[in-house]
C-alpha positions in Angstrom: -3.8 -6.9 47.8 -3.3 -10.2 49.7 -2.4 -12.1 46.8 0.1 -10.4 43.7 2.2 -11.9 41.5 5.2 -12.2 44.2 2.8 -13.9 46.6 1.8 -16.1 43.6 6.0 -17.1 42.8 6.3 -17.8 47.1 3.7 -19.8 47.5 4.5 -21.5 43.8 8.2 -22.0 45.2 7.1 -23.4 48.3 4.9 -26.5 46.6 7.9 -27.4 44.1 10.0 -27.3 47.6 7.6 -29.9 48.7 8.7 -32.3 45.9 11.6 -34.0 46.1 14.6 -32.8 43.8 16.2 -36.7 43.3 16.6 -36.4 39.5 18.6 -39.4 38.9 19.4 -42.7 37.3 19.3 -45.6 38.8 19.7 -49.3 38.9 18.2 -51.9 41.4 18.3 -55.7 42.0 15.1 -57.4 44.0 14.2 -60.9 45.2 10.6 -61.4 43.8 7.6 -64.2 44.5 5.3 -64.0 41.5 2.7 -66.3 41.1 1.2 -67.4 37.4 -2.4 -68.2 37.1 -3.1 -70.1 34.3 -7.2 -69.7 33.9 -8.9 -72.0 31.1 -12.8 -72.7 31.1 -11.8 -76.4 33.0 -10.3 -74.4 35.8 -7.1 -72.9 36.9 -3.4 -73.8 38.2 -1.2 -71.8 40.0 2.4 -72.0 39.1 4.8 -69.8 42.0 8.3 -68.6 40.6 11.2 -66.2 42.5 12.9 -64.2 39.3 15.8 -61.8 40.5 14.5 -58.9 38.7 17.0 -55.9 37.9 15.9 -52.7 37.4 17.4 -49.8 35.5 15.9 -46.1 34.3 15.8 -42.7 35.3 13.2 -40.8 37.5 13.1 -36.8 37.6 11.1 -34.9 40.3 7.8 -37.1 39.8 7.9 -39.7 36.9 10.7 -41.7 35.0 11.4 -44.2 32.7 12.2 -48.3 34.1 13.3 -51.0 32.1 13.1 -54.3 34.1 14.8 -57.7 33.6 13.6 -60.9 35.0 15.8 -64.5 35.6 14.1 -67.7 34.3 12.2 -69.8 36.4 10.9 -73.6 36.6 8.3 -75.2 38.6 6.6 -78.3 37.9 3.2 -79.1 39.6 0.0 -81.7 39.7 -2.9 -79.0 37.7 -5.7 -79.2 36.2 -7.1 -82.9 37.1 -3.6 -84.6 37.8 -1.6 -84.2 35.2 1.8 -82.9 35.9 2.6 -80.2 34.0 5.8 -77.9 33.9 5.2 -74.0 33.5 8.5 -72.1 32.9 9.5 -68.5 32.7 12.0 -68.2 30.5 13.6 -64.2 31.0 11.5 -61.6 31.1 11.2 -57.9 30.5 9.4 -54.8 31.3 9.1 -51.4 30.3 7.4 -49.1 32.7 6.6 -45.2 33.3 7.8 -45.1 36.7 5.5 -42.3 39.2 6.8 -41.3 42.7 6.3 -39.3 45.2 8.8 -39.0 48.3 8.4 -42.7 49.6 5.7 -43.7 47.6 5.9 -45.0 43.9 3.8 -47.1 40.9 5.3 -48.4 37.6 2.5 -48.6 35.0 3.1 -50.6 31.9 4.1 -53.9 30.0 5.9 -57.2 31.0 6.8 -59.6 28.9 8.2 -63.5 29.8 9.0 -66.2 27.5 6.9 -69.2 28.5 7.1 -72.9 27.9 4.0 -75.0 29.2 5.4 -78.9 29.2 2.2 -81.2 29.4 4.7 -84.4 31.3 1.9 -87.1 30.6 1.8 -86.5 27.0 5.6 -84.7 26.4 3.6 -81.9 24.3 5.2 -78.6 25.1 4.3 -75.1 23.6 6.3 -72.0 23.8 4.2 -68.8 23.6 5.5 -65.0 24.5 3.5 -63.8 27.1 2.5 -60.2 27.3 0.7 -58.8 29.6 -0.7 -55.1 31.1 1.2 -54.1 34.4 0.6 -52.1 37.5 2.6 -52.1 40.0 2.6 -50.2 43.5 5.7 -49.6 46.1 6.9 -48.2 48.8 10.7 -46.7 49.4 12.7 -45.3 51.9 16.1 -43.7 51.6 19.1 -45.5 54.0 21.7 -43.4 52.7 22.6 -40.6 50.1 21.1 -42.0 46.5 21.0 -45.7 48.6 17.4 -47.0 48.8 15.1 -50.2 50.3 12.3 -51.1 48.5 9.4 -53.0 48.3 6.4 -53.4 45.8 3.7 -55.4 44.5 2.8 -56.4 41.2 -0.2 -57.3 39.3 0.2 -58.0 35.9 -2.9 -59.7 33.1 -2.9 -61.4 29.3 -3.8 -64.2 27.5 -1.6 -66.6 25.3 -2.4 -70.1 24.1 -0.4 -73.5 24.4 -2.2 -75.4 22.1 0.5 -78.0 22.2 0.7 -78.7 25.7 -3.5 -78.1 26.4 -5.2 -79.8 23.0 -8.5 -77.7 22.0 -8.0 -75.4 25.2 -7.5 -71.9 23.8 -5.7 -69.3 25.0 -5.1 -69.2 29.2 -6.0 -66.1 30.9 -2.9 -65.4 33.1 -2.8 -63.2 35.9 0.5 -62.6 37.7 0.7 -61.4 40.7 3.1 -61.0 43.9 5.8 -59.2 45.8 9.4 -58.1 46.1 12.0 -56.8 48.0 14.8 -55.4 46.9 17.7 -52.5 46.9 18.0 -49.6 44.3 21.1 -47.2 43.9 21.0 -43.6 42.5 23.6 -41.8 40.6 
């Protein structure tokens, strides 16, 4: 018979060989461009921030646990008819199952920032907690034993309101998205 149970454990063997055995933890630090848009029915504003995010978790053979941290941001710009407003992040957090596949890995899970929308005309500010769904998708490549470059893109959605800053405007739809670059160690 072509195909017994020793056949079956051979060819079983050889498709866990395939995998990558990197079971490890790990901790990373990346440069990130993330841009904020703030969506209300009058329009929307982009605000663009650069967080150091750091990384830590533990992957086995195809998925893992990552915990993210981000830095806290300011940007003040002209939006929605003039007005200068400031957006900023305060720190952030995320908490992610982490997929891979040799080079190729996604995160799929929640962010969360601390936000303060500053309306500069009026001096009404509102801090909210902003939560929002997250997918991300990256690429990886190994420079040296456990020593790895990275790059991924994120894309992130929720909703929270500063009713402070915007007067009778609801909650924002805010959709964050961008790129990093970074560096991750194993151990």
């Amino acid at each position: 018979m072509l195909f017994n149970k020793y056949n079956s454990v051979l060819i079983l063997a050889l498709i866990a060989a395939s995998f990558p055995a990197r079971a490890e933890f790990f901790a990373g630090v990346s440069y990130t461009n993330l841009g904020f848009n703030l969506s209300y029915d009058d329009g929307d504003s982009l605000f663009t921030t650069n967080p150091v995010r750091v990384n830590v978790g533990w992957r086995g053979d195809f998925a893992g646990l990552e915990v993210d941290f981000y830095t806290s941001q300011d940007k003040t710009q002209a939006a929605w008819g003039g007005v200068d407003y400031n957006f900023k992040t305060g720190n952030g957090g995320g908490a992610y199952l982490y997929l891979h596949q040799k080079w190729v890995y996604a995160k799929l899970g929640g962010t969360w920032w601390d936000t303060t929308l500053t309306n500069q005309a009026t001096s009404g500010a509102q801090n909210a907690t902003l939560a929002q769904t997250t997918a991300v998708i990256g690429l990886e490549y190994e420079i040296a034993k456990h020593f790895y470059i990275n790059a991924d893109y994120t894309y992130a959605v929720g909703s929270t309101g500063y009713g402070n800053a915007r007067p009778g405007a609801g909650d924002a739809d805010i959709t964050t998205q961008g790129g990093s670059v970074g560096v991750t160690l194993g151990f």
